[in-house]
Every structure is written in C-alpha cells, then in structure tokens.
C-alpha positions as CSV (number, residue, x, y, z in Angstrom):
1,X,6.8,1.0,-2.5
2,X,9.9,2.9,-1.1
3,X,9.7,6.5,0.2
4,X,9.8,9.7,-1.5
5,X,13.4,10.8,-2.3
6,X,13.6,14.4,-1.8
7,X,16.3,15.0,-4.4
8,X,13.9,13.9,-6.7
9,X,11.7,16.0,-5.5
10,X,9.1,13.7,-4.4
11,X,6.5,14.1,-1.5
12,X,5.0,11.5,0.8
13,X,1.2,11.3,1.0
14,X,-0.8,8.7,3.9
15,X,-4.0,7.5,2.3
16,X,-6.0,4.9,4.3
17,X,-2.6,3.8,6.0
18,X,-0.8,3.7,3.2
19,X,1.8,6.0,2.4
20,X,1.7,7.5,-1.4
21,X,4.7,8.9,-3.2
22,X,4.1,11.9,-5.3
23,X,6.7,12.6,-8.1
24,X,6.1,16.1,-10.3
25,X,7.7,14.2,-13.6
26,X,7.0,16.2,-16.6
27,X,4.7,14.0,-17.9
28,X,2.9,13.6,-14.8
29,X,3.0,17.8,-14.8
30,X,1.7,17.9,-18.3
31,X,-1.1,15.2,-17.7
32,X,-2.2,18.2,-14.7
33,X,-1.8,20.6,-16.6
34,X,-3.8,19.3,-19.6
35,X,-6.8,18.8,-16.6
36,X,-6.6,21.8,-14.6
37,X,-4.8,24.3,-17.1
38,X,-1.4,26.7,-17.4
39,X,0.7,25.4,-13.9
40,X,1.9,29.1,-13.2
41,X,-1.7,29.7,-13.2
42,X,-2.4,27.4,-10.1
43,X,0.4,28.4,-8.8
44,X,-0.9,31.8,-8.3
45,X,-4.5,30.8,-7.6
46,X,-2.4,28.8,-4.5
47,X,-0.2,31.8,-3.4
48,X,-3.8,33.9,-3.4
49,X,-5.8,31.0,-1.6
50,X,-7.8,30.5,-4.4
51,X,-7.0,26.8,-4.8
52,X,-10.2,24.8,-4.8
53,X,-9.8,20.9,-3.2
54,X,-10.9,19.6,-6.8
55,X,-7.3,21.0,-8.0
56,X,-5.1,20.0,-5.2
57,X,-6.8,16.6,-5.6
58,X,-6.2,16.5,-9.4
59,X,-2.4,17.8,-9.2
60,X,-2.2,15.1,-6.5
61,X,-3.4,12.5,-8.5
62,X,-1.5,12.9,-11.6
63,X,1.8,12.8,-9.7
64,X,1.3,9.8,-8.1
65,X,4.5,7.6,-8.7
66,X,3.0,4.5,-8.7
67,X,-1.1,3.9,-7.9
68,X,-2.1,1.2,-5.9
69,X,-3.8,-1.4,-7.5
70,X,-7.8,-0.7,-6.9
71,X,-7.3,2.7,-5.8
72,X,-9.9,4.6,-7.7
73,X,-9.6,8.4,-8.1
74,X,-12.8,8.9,-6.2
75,X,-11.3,7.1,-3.1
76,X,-8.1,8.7,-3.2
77,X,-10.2,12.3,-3.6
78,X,-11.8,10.8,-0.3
79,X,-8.8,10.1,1.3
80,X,-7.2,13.2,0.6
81,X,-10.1,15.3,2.1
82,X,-10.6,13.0,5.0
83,X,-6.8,14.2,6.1
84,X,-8.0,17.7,5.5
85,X,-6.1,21.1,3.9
86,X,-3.6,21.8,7.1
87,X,-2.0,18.0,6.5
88,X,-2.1,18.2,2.7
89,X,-0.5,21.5,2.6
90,X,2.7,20.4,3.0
91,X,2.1,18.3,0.6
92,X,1.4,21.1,-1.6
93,X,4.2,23.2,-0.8
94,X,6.8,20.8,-2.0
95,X,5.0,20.1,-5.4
96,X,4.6,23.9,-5.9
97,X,8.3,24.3,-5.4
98,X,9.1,21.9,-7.4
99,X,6.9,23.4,-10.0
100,X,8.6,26.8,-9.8
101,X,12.1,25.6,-9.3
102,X,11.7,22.4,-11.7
103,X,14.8,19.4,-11.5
C-alpha cells in the first residue's frame, strides 16, 4: 500500500507497524455516518471535546482506503487506543477538515 496523498485528502495511520491510509470518500463518509449519525453533528461534539474513542474509532474505520487482510475491527479499535488520543488527533484533524471543507 502507498502513502496517503494529501490532495486527496488522505491521512496516514501506524497500526501494529503498519501504516494505514484513511481516505474520507463519500461512501466511506456515508457508511460513518449511517453508524455514528449527521457528520456536522460529530464534528461539533469534536470541536466541544465531546468525542468518545468509540466514534473516532468508527470514523477511522470506515475510511480506511484499503483493510489489511485479517485485520478485524476489534484489533484495529485496539490498535488505535494503544497509540492513544494525542497521536490520533492529528489524525482527526485532517478527516474533520476534510469533512467541513469536502474535495
């Protein structure tokens, strides 16, 4: 798997060594969405600290460009807290922006 391409608004994620590419498509937008509800909605419960992990995680998940084969959504929920909220929040950031600015 290549890196993220920033004009494409893609993030990198590390997971167990392995570096993750997130990609806020519109589908994988709607598939969050559908799970965790209106997007301007999490957006604000980010901007008032309100985010719980389960959401980051989900939102995380969802725009996952490609999944590694035999990575299971519980391991990559694992992952993602092992790294803990001050490294994911860059993370965050970008797919936020990209969800206010959209591409």
């Amino acid at each position: 798997m290549s890196g993220a391409n920033p004009v494409r608004g893609e993030a990198e994620l590390r997971i167990a060594g392995e570096v993750l590419v997130l990609r806020p498509s519109f589908s994988a937008l709607v598939a969050a969405e559908g799970e965790l509800g209106p997007l301007f909605a999490l957006v604000e419960r980010a901007a008032d600290g309100r985010l719980a992990l389960s959401e980051m995680v989900a939102l995380f998940w969802h725009c996952l460009r490609e999944r590694p084969e035999g990575l299971s959504r519980d391991a990559f929920a694992e992952g993602v807290t092992a790294r803990g909220l001050a490294a994911n929040m860059p993370t965050l950031k970008m797919l936020i922006g990209q969800i206010l600015a959209g591409r």
